[in-house]
C-alpha positions as CSV (number, residue, x, y, z in Angstrom):
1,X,-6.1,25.9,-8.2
2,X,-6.9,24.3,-5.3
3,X,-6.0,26.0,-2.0
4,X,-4.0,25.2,0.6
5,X,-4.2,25.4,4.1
6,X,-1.9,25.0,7.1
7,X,2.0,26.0,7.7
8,X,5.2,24.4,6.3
9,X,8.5,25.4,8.0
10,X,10.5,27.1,4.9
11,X,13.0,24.6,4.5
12,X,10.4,22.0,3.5
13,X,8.8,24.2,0.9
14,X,9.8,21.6,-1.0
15,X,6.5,19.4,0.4
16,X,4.2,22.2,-0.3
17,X,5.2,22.1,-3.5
18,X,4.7,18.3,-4.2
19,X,1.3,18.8,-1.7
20,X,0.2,21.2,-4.7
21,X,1.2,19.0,-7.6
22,X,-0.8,16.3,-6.5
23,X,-3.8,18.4,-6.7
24,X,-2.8,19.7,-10.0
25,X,-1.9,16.6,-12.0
26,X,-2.1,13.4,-9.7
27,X,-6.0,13.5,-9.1
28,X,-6.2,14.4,-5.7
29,X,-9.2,15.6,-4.4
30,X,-9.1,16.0,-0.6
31,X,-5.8,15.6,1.4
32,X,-3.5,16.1,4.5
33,X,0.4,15.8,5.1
34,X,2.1,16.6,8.0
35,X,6.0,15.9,9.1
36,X,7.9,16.2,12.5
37,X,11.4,16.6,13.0
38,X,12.6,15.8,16.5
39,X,9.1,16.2,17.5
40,X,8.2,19.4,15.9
41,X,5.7,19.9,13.6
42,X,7.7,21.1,10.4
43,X,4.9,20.4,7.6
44,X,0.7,20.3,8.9
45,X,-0.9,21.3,5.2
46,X,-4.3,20.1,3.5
47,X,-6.9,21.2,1.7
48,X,-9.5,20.2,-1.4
49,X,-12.8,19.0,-0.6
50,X,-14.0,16.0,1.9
51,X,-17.0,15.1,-0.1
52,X,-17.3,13.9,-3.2
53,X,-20.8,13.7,-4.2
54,X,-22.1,17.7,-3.6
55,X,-17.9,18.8,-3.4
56,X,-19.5,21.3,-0.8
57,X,-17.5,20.8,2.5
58,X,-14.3,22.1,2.7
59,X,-11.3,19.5,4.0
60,X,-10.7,21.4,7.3
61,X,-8.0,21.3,10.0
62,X,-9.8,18.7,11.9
63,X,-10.9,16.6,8.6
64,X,-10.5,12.8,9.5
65,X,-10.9,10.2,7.1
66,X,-10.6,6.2,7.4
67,X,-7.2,5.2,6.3
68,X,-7.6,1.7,6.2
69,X,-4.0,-0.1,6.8
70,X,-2.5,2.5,8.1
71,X,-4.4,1.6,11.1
72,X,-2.1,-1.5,11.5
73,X,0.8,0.9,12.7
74,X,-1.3,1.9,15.8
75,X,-2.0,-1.9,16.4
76,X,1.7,-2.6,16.4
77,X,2.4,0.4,18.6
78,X,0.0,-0.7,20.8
79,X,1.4,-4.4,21.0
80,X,5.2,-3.0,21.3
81,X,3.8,-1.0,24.4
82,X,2.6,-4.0,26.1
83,X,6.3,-5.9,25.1
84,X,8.1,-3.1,26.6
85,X,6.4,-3.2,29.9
86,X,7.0,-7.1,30.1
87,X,3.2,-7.5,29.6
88,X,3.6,-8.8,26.2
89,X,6.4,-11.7,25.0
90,X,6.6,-11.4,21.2
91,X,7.8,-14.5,20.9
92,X,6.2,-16.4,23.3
93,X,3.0,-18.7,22.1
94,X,-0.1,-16.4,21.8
95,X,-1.6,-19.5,23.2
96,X,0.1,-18.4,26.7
97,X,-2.4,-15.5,26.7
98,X,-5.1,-16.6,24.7
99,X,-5.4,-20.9,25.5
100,X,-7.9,-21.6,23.0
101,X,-5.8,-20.4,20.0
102,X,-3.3,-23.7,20.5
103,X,-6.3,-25.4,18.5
104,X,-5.6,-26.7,15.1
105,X,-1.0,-26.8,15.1
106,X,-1.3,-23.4,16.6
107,X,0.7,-24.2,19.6
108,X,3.6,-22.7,18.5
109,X,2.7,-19.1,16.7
110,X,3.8,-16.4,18.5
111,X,2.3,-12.6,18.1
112,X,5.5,-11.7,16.4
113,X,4.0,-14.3,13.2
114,X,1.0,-12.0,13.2
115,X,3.1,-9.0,13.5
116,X,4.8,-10.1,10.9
117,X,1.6,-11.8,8.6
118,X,3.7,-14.9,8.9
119,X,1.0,-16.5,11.0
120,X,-1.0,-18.4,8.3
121,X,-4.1,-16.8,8.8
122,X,-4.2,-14.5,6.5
123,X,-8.4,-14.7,6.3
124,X,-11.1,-17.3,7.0
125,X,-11.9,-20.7,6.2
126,X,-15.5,-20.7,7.2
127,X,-17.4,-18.4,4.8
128,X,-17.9,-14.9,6.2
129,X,-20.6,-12.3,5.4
130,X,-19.7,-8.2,5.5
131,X,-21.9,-8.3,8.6
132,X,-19.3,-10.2,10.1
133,X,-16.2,-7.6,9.9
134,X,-18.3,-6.0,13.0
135,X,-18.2,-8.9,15.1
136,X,-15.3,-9.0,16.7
137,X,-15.8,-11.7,18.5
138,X,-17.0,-13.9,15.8
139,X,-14.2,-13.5,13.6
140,X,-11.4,-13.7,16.3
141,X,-13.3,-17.1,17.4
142,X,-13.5,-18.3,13.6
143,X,-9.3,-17.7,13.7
144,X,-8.4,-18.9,17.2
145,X,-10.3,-22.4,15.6
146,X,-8.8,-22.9,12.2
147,X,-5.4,-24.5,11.2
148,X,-2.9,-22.2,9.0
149,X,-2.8,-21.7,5.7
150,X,1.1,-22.2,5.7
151,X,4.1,-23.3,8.4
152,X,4.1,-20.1,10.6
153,X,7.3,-17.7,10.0
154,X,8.2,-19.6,6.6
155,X,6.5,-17.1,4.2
156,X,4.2,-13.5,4.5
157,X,1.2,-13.7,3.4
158,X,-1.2,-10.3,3.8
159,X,-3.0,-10.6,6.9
160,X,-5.2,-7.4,5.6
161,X,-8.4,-7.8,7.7
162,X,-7.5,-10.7,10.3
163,X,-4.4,-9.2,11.4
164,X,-6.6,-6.4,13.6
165,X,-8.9,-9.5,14.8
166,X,-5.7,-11.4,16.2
167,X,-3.9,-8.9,17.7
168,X,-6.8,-6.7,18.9
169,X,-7.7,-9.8,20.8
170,X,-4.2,-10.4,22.2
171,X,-4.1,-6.9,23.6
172,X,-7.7,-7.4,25.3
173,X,-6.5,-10.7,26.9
174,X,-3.0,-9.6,28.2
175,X,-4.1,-5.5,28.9
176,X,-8.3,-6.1,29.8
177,X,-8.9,-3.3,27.4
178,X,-10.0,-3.6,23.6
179,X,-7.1,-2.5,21.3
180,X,-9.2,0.8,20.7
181,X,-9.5,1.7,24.4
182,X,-5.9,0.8,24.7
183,X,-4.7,3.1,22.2
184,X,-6.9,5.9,22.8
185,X,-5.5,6.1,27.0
186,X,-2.2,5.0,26.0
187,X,-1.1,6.7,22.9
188,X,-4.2,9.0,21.7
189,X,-4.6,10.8,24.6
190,X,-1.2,11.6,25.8
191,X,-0.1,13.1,22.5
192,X,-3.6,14.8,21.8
193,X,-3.7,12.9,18.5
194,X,-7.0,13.2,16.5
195,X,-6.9,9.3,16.0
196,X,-9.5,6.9,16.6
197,X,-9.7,3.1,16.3
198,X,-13.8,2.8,17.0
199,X,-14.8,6.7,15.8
200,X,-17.9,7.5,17.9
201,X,-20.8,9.4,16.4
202,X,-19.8,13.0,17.8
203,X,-17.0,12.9,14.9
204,X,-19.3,11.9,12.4
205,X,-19.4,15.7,10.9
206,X,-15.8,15.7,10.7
207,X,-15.2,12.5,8.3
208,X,-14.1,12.8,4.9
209,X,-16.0,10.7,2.4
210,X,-14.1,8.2,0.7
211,X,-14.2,8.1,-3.0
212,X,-13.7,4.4,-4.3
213,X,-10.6,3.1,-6.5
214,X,-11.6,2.9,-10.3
215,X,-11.0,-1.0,-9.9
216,X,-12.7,-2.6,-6.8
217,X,-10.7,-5.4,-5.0
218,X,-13.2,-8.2,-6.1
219,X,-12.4,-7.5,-9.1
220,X,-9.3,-9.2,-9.2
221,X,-8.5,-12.6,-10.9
222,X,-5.3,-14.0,-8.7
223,X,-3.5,-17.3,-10.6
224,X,-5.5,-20.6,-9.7
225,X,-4.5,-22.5,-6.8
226,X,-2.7,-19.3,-4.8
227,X,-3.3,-17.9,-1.0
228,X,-3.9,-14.8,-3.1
229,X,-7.3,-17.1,-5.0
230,X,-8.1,-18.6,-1.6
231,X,-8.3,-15.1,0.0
232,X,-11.2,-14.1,-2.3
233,X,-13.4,-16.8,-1.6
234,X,-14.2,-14.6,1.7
235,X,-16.4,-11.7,2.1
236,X,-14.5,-8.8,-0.2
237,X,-13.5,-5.2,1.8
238,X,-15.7,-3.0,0.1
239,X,-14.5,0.9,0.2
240,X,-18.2,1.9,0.7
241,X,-17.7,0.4,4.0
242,X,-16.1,3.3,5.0
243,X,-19.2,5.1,4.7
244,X,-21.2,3.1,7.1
245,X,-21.8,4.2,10.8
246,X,-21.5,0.7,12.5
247,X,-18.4,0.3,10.2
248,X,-16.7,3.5,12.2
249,X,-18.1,2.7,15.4
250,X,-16.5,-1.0,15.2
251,X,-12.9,-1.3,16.6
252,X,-11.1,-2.8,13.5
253,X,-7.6,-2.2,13.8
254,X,-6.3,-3.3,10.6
255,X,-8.4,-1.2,8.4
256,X,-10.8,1.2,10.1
257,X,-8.7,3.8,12.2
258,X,-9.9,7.5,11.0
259,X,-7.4,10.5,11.2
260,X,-5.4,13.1,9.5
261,X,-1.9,13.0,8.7
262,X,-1.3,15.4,11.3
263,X,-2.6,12.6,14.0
264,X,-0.3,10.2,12.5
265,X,2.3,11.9,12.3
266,X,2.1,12.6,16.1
267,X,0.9,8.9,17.1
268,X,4.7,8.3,15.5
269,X,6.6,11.2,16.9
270,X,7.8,9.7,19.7
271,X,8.7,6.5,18.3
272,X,10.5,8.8,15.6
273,X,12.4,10.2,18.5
274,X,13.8,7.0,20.1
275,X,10.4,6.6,22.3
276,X,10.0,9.8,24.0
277,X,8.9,12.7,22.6
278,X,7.2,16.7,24.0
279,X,7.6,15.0,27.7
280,X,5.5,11.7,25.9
281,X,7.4,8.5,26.6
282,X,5.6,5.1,24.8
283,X,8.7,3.1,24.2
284,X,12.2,2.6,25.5
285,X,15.2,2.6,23.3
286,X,15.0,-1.0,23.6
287,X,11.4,-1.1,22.7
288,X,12.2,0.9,19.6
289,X,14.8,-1.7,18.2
290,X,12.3,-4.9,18.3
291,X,10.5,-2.7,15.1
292,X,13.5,-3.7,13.9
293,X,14.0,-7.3,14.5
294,X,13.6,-8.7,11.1
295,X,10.9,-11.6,10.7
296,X,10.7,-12.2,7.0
297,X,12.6,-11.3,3.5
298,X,11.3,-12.1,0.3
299,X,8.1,-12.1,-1.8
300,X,4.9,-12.1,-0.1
301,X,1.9,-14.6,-1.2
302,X,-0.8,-11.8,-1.4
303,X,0.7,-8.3,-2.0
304,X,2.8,-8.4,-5.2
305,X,5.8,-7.4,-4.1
306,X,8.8,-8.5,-2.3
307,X,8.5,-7.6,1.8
308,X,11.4,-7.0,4.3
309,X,9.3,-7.5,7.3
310,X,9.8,-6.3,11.2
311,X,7.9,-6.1,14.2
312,X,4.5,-4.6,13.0
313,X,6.1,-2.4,9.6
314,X,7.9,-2.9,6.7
315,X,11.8,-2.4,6.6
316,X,13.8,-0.4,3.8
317,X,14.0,-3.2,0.5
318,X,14.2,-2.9,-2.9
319,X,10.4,-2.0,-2.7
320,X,10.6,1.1,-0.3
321,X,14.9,1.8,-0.8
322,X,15.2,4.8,1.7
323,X,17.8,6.2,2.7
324,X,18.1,5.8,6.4
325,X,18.7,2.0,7.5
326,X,16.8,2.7,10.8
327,X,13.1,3.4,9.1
328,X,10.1,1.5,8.9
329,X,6.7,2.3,7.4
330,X,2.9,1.0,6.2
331,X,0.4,2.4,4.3
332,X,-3.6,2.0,3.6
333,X,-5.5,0.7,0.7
334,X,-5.8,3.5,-2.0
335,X,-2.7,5.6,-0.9
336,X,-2.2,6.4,2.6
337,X,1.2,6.2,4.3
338,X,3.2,6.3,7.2
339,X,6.9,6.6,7.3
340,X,9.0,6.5,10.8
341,X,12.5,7.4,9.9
342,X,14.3,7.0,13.7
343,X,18.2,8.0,12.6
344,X,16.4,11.6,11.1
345,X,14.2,11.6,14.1
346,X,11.4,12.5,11.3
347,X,7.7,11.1,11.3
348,X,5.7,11.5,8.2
349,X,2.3,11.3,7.2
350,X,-0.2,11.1,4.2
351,X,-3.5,10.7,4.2
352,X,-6.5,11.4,1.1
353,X,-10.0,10.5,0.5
354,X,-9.2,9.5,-3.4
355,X,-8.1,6.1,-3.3
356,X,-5.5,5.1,-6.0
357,X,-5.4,1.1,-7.7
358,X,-4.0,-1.8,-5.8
359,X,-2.8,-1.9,-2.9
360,X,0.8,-1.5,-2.5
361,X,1.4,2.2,-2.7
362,X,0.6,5.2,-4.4
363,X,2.8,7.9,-6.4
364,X,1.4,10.9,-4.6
365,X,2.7,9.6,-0.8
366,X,5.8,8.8,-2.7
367,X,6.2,12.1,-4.4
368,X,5.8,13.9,-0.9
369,X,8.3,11.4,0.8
370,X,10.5,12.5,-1.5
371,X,10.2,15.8,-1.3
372,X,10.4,15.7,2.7
């Protein structure tokens, strides 16, 4: 038996239950969840181990791990920020804030097409090496040059990696800050959230290792002629990335945020809450709604599944069918979730160093979602 740490309010023993399961018969090996209701803490549980190679370290309160796409829910909350302060127009031409992106037909795409991974860039023409992923610059150069892969808002298509490049350089040219320093003053700090998009070296002794999925990405054979096919002609995400310092120290906010469940779940509270939350106020009501204004329906040219896509998350669909109309979620490569469920005031949170296959959900997230 695995033990388990932290506190559950009683009426969500129901979680602890499923939390405990997953360790028993779904594989886990290290993992957090954590749930708010109307911003208080109801479920903050984890345990296993963090490593995976000597299974020595305990996974302790402060355990952080990368959580790969479930860093794209602190991009979008940082870009939703910066549009409720009139910093940010979501539909107005990136190009407005960012002139050299009108090269190539890009006039016209607006942040909510990359919000949205409508944009047509869902990865690089030019051929990029893993070095690259830490150059910032580079790669948001390499996209601001390059024509799209598709008519902007007509279809999704992934944006897993170049999503973080295009808006972390929209927040650094309408805010002057990188979209790490953003979100650590703005939304971080504030709430006292253990969440970190650029994880400097004094939390080095805290991060979980992450054990690979059985099947690597570059393993897959996509049909002939797709975006999907076209996608892997680039430099493959490799999970042993996660394990590389200059890979945490990088700001990469579609895939390399490290935190707990717990810190998710708090980075969401207010948002949960209508936008303010434990005397924390990151959006207005108004704010909150544009998660909400609905950019695509239908299936997606990368992920293989059919996407109801908003501002920055998914939208309930036949894929995700919960029960509340006002909810919206992402998750992470190998399992990790995040679930904001506004009309239950409820913000919920996964997070595990055992990555599952693919990349469209995982069966121990959904087991706890349900149990919450």
């Amino acid at each position: 038996m695995t033990d388990i740490h932290g506190h559950v309010d009683p009426r969500f023993q129901a979680v602890r239950d499923a939390f405990e399961e997953n360790f028993r018969s779904q594989g886990d090996v290290g993992a957090s969840v954590a749930v708010t209701v109307g911003g208080d803490m109801v479920v903050d549980l984890w345990g296993g181990t963090a490593t995976y190679d000597d299974g020595d370290r305990p996974w302790e309160r402060d355990t952080i791990i990368n959580v790969w796409s479930t860093t794209k829910t602190m991009a979008a909350l940082s870009c939703l920020m910066l549009a409720d302060r009139g910093e940010l127009d979501l539909y107005e031409p990136i190009a407005t804030y960012w002139p050299e992106f009108a090269a190539a037909g890009k006039e016209e795409v607006a942040t909510r097409h990359v919000l949205s991974h409508t944009a047509g860039l869902p990865s690089w023409d030019a051929e990029i090496q893993p070095s690259d992923f830490l150059d910032h610059d580079k790669l948001a150069g390499l996209l601001a040059a390059q024509a799209p892969w598709w008519e902007p808002g007509t279809q999704s298509g992934y944006h897993a990696i170049s999503q973080g490049y295009l808006l972390g350089e929209i927040v650094k040219r309408v805010s002057g800050r990188s979209l790490g320093t953003f979100f650590d003053e703005e939304v971080a700090q504030p709430l006292g959230a253990d969440f970190h998009i650029g994880t400097g070296p004094e939390h080095d002794s805290r991060v979980a290792h992450v054990i690979p999925p059985p099947v690597p990405l570059e393993t897959a054979q996509p049909a002939p002629g797709t975006v999907a096919e076209r996608m892997g002609t680039g430099a493959p995400l490799n999970a042993a990335f996660s394990s590389r310092h200059d890979w945490r120290r990088a700001e990469i906010p579609a895939a390399g945020g490290h935190g707990n469940a717990r810190s998710v779940a708090l980075c969401h509270t207010p948002t949960a809450c209508g936008g303010t939350a434990n005397g924390v106020s990151l959006l207005s009501e108004e704010g909150v709604a544009r998660i909400f204004d609905v950019q695509y329906e239908g299936a997606d040219l990368v992920l293989p599944v059919e996407l109801k896509m908003g501002m920055g998350f998914g939208l309930p669909s036949p894929m995700l069918p919960l029960p509340n109309p006002r909810t919206c979620f992402w998750g992470g490569w190998g399992g990790s979730l995040a679930i904001i469920d506004i009309d239950a005031q409820m913000s919920f949170s996964y997070v595990m160093n055992r990555m599952g296959e693919g990349t469209a959900g995982d069966t121990r997230g959904a087991g706890l979602l349900m149990a919450t």
